[in-house]
C-alpha positions as CSV (number, residue, x, y, z in Angstrom):
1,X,0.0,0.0,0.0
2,X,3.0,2.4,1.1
3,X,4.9,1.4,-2.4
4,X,1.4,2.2,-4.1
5,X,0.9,6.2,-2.5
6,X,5.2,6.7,-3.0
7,X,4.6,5.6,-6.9
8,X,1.5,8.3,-7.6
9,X,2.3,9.9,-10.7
10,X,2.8,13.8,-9.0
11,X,2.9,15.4,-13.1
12,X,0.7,13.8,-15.5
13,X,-1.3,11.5,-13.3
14,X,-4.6,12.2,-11.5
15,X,-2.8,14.0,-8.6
16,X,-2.5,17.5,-9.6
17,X,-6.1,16.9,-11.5
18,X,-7.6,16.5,-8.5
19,X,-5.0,18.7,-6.5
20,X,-5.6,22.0,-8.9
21,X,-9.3,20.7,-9.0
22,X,-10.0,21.4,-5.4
23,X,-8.1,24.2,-4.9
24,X,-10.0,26.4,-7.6
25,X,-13.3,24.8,-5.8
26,X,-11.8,26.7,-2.6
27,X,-11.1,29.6,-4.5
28,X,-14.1,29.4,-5.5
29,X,-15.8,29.2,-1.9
30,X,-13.5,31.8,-0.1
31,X,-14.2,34.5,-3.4
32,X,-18.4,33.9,-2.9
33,X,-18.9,37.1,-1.8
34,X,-21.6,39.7,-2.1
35,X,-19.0,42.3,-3.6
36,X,-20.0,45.1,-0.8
37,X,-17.0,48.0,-0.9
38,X,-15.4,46.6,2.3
39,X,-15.6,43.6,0.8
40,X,-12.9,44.6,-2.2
41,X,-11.1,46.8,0.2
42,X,-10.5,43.9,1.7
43,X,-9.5,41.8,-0.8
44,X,-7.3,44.4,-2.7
45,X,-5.7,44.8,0.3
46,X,-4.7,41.1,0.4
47,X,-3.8,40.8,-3.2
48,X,-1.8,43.7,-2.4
49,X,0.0,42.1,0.8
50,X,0.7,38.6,-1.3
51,X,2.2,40.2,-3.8
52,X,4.6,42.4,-1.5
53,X,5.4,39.1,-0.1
54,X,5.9,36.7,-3.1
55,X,8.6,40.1,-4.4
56,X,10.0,39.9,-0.9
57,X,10.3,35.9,-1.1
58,X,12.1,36.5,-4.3
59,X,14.8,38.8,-3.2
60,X,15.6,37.4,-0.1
61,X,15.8,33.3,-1.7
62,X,16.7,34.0,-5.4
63,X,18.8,37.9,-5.5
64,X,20.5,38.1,-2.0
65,X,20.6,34.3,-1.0
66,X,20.6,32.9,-4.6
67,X,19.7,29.7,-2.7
68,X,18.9,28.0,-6.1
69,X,22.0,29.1,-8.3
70,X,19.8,30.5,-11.3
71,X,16.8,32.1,-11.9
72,X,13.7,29.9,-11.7
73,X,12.1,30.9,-14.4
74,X,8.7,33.0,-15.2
75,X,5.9,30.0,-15.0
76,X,7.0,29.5,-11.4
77,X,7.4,32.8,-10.2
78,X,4.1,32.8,-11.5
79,X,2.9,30.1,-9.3
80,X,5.1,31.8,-6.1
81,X,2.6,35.0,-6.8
82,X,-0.5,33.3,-7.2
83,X,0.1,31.3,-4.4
84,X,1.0,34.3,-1.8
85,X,-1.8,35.8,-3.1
86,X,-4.4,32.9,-2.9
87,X,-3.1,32.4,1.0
88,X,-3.6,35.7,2.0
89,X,-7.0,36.0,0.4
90,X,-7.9,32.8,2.1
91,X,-6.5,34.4,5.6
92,X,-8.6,37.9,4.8
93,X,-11.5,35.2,5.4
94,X,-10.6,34.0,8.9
95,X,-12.8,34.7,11.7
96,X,-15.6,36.1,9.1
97,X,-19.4,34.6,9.3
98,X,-20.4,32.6,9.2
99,X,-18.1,30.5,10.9
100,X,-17.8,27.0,8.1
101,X,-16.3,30.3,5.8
102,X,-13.0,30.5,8.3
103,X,-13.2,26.5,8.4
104,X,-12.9,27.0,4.2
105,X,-10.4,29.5,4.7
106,X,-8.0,27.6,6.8
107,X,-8.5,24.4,4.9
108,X,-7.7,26.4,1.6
109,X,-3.9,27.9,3.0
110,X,-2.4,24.3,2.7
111,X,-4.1,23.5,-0.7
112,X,-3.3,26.4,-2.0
113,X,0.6,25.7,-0.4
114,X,0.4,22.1,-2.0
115,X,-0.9,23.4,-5.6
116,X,1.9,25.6,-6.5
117,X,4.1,23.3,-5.3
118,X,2.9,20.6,-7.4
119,X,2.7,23.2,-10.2
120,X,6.4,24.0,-9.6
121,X,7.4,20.4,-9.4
122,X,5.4,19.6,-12.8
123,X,7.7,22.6,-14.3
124,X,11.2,20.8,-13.7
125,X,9.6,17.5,-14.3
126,X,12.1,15.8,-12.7
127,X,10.6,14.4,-9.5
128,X,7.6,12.4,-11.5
129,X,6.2,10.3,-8.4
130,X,5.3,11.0,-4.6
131,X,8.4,9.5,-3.3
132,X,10.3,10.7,-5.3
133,X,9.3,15.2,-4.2
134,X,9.2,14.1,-0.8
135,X,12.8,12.1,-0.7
136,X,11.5,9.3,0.3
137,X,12.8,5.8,-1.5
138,X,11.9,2.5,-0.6
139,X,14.2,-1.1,-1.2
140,X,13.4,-2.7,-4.8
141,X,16.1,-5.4,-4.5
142,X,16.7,-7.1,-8.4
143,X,18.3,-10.8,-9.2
144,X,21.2,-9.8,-10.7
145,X,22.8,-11.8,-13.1
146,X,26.3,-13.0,-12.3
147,X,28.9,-10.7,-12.7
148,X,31.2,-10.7,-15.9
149,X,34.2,-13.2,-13.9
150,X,37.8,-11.7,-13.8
151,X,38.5,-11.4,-17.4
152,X,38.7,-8.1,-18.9
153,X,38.2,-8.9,-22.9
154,X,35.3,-6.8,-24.0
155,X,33.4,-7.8,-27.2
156,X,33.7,-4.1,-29.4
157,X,31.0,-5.4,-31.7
158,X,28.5,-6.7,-29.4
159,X,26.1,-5.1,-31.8
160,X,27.3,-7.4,-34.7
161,X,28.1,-11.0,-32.3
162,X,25.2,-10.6,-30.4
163,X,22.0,-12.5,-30.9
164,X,19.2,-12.2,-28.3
165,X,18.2,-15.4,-27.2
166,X,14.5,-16.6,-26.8
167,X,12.4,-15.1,-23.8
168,X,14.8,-12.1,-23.6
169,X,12.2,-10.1,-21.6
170,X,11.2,-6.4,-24.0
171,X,12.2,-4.0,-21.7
172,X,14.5,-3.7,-18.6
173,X,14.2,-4.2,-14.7
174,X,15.0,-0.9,-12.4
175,X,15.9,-1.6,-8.7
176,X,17.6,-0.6,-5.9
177,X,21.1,-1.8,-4.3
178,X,22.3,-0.8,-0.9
179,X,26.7,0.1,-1.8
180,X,28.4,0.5,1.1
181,X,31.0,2.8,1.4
182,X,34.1,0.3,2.5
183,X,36.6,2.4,1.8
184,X,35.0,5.8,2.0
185,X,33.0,5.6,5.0
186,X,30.2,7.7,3.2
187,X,27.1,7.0,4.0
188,X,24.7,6.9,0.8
189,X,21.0,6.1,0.1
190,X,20.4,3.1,-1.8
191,X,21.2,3.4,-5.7
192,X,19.4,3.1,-8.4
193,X,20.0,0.2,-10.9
194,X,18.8,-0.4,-14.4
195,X,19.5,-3.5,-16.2
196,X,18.5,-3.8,-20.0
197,X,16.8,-6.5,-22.0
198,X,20.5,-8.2,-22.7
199,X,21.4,-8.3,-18.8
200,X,18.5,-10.5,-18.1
201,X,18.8,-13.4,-19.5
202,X,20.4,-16.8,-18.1
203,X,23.9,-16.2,-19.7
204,X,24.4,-12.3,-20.3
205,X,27.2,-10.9,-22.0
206,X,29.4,-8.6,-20.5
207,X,27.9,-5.0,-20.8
208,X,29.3,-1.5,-21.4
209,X,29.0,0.3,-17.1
210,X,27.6,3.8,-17.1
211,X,27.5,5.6,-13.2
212,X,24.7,8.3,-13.4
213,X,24.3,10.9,-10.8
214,X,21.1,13.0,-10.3
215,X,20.8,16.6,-9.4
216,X,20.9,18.6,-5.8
217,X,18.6,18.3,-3.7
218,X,17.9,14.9,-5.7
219,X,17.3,11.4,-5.7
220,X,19.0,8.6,-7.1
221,X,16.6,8.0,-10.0
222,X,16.7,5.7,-12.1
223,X,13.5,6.9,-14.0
224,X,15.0,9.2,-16.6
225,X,17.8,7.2,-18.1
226,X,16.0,3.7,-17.8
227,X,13.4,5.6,-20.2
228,X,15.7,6.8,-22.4
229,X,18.0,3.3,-22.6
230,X,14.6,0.9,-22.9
231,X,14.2,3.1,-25.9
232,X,17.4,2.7,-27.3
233,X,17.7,-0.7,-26.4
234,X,14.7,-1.8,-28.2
235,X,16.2,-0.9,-31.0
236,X,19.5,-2.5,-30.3
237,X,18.5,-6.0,-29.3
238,X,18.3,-5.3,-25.6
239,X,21.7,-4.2,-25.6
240,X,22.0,-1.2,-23.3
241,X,24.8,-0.5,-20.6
242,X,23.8,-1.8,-17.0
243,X,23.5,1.5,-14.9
244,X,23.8,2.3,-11.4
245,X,22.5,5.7,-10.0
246,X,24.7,6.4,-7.3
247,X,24.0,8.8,-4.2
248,X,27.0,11.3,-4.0
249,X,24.8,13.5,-1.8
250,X,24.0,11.3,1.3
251,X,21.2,13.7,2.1
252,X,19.6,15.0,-0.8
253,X,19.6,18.5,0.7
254,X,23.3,18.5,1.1
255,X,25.7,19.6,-1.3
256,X,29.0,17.3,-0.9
257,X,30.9,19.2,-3.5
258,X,31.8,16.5,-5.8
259,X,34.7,16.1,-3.4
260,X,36.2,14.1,-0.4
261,X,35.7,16.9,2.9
262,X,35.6,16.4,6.2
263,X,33.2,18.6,6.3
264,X,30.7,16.5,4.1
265,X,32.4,13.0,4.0
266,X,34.1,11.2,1.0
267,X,31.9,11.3,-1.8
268,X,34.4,11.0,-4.6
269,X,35.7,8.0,-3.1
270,X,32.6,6.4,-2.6
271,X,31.6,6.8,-6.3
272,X,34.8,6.2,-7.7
273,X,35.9,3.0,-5.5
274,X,32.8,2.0,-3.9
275,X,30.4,2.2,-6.4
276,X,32.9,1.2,-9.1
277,X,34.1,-2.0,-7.1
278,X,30.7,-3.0,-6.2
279,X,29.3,-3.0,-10.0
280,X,32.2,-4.8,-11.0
281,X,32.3,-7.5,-8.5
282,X,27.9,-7.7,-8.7
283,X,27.4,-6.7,-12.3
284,X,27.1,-8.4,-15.5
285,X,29.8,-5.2,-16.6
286,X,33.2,-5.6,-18.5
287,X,36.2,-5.2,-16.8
288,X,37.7,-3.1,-19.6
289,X,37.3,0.3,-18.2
290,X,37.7,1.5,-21.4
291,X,33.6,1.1,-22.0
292,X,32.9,2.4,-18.7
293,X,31.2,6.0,-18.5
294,X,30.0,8.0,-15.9
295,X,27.4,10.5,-16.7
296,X,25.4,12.9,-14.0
297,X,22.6,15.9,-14.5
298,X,23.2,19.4,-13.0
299,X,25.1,18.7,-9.9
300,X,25.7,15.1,-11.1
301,X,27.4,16.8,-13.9
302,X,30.2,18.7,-12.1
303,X,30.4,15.3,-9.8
304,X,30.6,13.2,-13.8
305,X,33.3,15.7,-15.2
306,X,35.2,15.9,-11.7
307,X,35.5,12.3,-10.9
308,X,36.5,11.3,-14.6
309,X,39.4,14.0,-14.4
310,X,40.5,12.4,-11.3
311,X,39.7,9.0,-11.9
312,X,40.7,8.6,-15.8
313,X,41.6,5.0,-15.2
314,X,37.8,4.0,-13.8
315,X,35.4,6.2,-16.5
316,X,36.3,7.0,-19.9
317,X,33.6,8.2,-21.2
318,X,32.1,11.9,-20.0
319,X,28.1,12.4,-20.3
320,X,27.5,15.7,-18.5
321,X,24.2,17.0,-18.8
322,X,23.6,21.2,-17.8
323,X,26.5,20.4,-15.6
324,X,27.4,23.0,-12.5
325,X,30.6,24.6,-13.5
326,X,32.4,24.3,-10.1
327,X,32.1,23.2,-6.5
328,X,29.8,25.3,-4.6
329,X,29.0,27.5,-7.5
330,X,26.1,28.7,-6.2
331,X,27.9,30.2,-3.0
332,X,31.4,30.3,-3.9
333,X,32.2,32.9,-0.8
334,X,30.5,30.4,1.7
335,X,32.3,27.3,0.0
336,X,35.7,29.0,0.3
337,X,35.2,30.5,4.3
338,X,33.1,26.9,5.7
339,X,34.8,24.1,3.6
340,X,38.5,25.6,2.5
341,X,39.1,27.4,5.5
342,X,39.5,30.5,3.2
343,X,42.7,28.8,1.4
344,X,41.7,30.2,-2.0
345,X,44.3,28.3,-3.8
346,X,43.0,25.2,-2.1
347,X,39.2,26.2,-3.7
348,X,40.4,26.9,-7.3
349,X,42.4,23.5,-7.3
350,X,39.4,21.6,-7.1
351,X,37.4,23.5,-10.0
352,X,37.5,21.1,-13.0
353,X,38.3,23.6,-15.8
354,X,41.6,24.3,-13.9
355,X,42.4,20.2,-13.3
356,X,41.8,20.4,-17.1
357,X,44.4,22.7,-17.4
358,X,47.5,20.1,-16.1
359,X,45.4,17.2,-17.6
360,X,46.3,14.5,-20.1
361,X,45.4,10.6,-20.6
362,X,44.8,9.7,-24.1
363,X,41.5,7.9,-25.3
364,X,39.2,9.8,-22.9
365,X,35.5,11.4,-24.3
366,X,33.5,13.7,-23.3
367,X,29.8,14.8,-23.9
368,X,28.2,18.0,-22.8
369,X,24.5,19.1,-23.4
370,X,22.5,21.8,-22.2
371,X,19.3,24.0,-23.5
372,X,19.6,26.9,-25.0
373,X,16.5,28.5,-22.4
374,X,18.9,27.6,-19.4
375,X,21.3,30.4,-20.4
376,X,23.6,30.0,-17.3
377,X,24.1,26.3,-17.6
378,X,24.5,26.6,-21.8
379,X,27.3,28.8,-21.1
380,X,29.0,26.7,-18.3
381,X,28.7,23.6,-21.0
382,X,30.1,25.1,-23.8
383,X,33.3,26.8,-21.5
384,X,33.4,22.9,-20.2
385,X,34.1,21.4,-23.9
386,X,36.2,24.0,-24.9
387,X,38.4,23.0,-21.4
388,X,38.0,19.6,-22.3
389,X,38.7,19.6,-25.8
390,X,41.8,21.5,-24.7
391,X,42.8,19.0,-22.4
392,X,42.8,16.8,-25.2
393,X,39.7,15.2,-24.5
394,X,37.5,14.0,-27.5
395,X,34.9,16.2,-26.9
396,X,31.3,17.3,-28.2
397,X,28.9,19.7,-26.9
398,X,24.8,19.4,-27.9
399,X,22.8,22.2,-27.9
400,X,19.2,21.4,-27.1
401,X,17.2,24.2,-28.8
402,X,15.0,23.7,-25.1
403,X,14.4,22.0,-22.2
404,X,15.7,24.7,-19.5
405,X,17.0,23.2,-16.3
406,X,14.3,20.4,-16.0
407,X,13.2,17.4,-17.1
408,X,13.5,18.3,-21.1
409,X,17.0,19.6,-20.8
410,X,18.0,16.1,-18.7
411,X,15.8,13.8,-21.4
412,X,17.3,15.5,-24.3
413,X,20.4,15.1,-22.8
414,X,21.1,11.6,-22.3
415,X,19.1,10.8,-25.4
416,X,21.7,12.6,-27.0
417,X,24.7,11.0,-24.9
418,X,22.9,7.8,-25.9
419,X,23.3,8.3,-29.5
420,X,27.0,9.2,-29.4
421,X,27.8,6.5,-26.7
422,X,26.3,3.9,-28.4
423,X,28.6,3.6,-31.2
424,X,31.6,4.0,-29.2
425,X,30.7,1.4,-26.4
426,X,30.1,-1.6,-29.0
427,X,26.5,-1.7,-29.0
428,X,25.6,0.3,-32.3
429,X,27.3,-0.2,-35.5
430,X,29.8,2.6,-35.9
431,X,28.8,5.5,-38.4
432,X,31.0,5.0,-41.7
């Protein structure tokens, strides 16, 4: 029953019908008035007050705190207005007769609450279920097929050898996985795990590995990408790379930094050791790192791009999608004063574009998208290939004509990393 509520669709199912449904029936009820002059004094005084405190709610969060790193766009500063001005209407009501109109009132301030943020949350797109807005994840352990074995031979045209046998189930299996942190000592959620068509038969071959990180604050999803890989594995003979969605946030309202702190714990370690020795030694993955990728959305991004640069000999391949430039971008002063201890050198040393600088290891790609609508992030991705490319990185940068910083912009993303990894990990016949 729990496992039921946490799955509700929260965008295109019947929750926000009914959700948007009843609060315009409040509306409704609180506005059923006989219009006396009083009566719209009172109300234009509360449209008035919720207004002065949606533009005081803006400056404070989004211009002096800048608590979300960009702009959030005009459709949901649109629902922050109507909102603060729907609450106060509904409080202008209170302790008027008769007295079932103050019951209406204060029934309405929370629907009203819960509509615009289901509004907002249908904007970005990217938290599609229950469970998934409120942070809360439940265990979906899978069967997993045995790992590859020791050997690190990698079949480079699995798209031309590889013949899906009979029963070969149409569409993958997502799950969950508790890694533990054995050498880093971080303490994640459970990941997210997708295995394709190919991975679910009795005697798999060895796939390509792909390590996906979501956003922050964010879950370890594996929604998004599974959609995008059933897709591409349906046309590719179930062959797909096995994913695992890894946690490098712990808490998904805490920021590690795509970095090993004391302050935060030892998040690059945990993805880059834990998470990689765990899929290896579970997984039906090849051993030949050279088909491994590690891809990531928004703060997964910077946490992809960072941990490759460090880490060249565990991911080769680079899929960052409207990617965060640097660690703590969004509060650079606070970054450098609470987890640097002011030691500037010490901050700029862990921004990628300056590792990218003293970098070089051959055979390494990289993959950066972003919409054109998410004019911050665009920018960031196109300075991040021209680092990479500079590096010596094969590298490619995808505009997405839209999207912004939501659900299109990560879907257009990885169905574009999709269509250039494909080729290059074996499992689509290369482009002549």
């Amino acid at each position: 029953m729990l496992q039921a509520i946490l799955d509700l669709d929260v965008v295109d199912g019947p929750v926000p019908v009914v959700v948007f449904a009843l609060a315009a029936v409040l509306a409704g009820v609180v506005l059923w008035r006989r219009p006396t002059r009083r009566r719209l004094l009172v109300l234009g005084s509360a449209v008035a007050v919720g207004l002065l405190a949606a533009v005081v709610t803006w400056l404070v969060c989004v211009r002096w705190l800048n608590l979300f790193g960009e702009s959030l766009g005009f459709g949901n500063y649109l629902w922050i207005a109507t909102a603060f001005v729907a609450i106060a209407v509904a409080l202008s009501s209170i302790r008027r007769r008769p007295r079932w109109r103050t019951a209406v009132a204060i029934v309405a301030v929370p629907v009203f609450a819960l509509a615009a943020a289901v509004g907002i949350n249908a904007n970005y797109g990217i938290n599609r279920t229950l469970g998934s807005a409120l942070a809360v994840t439940y265990s979906k352990p899978l069967t997993l097929a045995p790992p590859a074995g020791g050997s690190t031979e990698y079949d480079t045209q699995l798209w031309k050898h590889w013949s899906p046998p009979a029963g070969m189930p149409a569409h993958g299996e997502v799950g969950t996985a508790a890694i533990p942190g054995t050498v880093s000592g971080f303490h994640a959620r459970e990941a997210g795990l997708y295995l394709p068509p190919a991975a679910l038969v009795k005697h798999p071959p060895a796939l390509p590995m792909l390590v996906m990180m979501m956003g922050q604050p964010g879950n370890p999803d594996t929604a998004p990408i599974a959609k995008v890989l059933d897709r591409y594995a349906a046309r590719h003979n179930g062959l797909a790379p096995v994913v695992v969605v890894a946690d490098q946030l712990g808490d998904p309202y805490t920021d590690t930094l795509c970095l090993d702190t004391q302050r935060f714990g030892h998040a690059e370690t945990y993805v880059s050791t834990d998470v990689a020795a765990w899929a290896a030694a579970h997984l039906p993955v090849t051993r030949d790192h050279r088909f491994w990728t590690v891809a990531g959305y928004s703060n997964g991004g910077l946490c992809a791009l960072s941990f490759a640069i460090d880490h060249p000999d565990v991911f080769t391949h680079i899929l960052d999608v409207s990617g965060e430039e640097f660690p703590g971008a969004e509060h650079p002063d606070a970054t450098l004063r609470d987890t640097f201890g002011g030691d500037t050198a010490a901050y700029e040393a862990s921004k990628p574009f300056v590792k990218l600088r003293h970098f070089s290891h051959a055979g390494m790609t990289a993959i950066f998208t972003a919409a054109r609508d998410d004019p911050a992030f665009h920018h960031v991705a196109l300075q991040a290939k021209a680092a990479a490319t500079g590096a010596g990185i094969d590298s490619a940068f995808v505009d997405l004509p839209e999207g912004g910083h939501g659900v299109g912009a990560l879907i257009g993303g990885l169905e574009a990393g999709a269509g250039l990894l494909f080729p290059m990990l074996g499992l689509e016949r290369p482009a002549t």
